[in-house]
N, C-alpha and C positions, 0 to 999 in steps of 0.2 A: 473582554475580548470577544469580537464576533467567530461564530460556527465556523469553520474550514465547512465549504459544501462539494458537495461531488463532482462537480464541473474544476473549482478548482486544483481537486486530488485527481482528477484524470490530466489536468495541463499541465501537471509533474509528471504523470507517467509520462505523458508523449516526449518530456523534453529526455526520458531515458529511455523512450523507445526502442532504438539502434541497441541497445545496450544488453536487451533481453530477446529471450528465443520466441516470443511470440509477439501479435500486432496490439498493442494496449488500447489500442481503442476501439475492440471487437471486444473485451474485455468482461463480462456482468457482472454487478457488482452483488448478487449474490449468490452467485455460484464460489465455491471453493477454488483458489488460482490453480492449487497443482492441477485440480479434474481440467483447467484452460489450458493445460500444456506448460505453464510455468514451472522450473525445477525449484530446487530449494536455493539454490544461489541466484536465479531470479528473483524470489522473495525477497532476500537478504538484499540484497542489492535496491529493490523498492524500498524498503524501510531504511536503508541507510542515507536514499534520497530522501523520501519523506521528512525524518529528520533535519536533516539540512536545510529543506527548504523551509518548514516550519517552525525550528527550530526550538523541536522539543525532543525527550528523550522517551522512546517507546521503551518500557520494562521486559529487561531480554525473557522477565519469565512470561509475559502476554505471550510471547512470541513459540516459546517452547512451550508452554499450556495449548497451543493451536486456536488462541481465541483469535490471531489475527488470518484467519483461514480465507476470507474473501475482503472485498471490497470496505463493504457495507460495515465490515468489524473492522477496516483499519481505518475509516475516517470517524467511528465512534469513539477508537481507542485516537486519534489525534484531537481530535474534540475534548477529549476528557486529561489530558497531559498537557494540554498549552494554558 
């Protein structure tokens, strides 16, 4: 199965844009999201897209370890689960 790349894990955020407290496409992908302004139910809320749209399962403890703390860690960690 080919790589999810960046481009396509930013045109999931946009399609849940509206849905979080900040503009996902000002976004770095390696900076840390909450230092972006994103709270924790923002996050939750991208990963629960993410999932869906790729249709794999991210391991709640990635999530609670903070290894999916920017960008650049969650299209690693979906890369490596599909």
């Amino acid at each position: 199965m080919e790589k999810v790349t960046m481009k396509e894990l930013m045109d999931v955020l946009e399609q849940i844009g509206p849905n979080v407290s900040v503009d996902v496409t000002k976004l770095k992908p390696d900076q840390p999201l909450n230092n972006q302004g994103l709270d924790s139910m923002d996050i939750v809320n991208i990963l629960f897209e993410i999932e869906d749209n790729f249709h794999i399962t991210i391991p709640d403890e990635a999530f609670r370890s903070g290894k999916l703390s920017t960008l650049d860690t969650i299209l690693e960690s979906i890369n490596e689960n599909r």
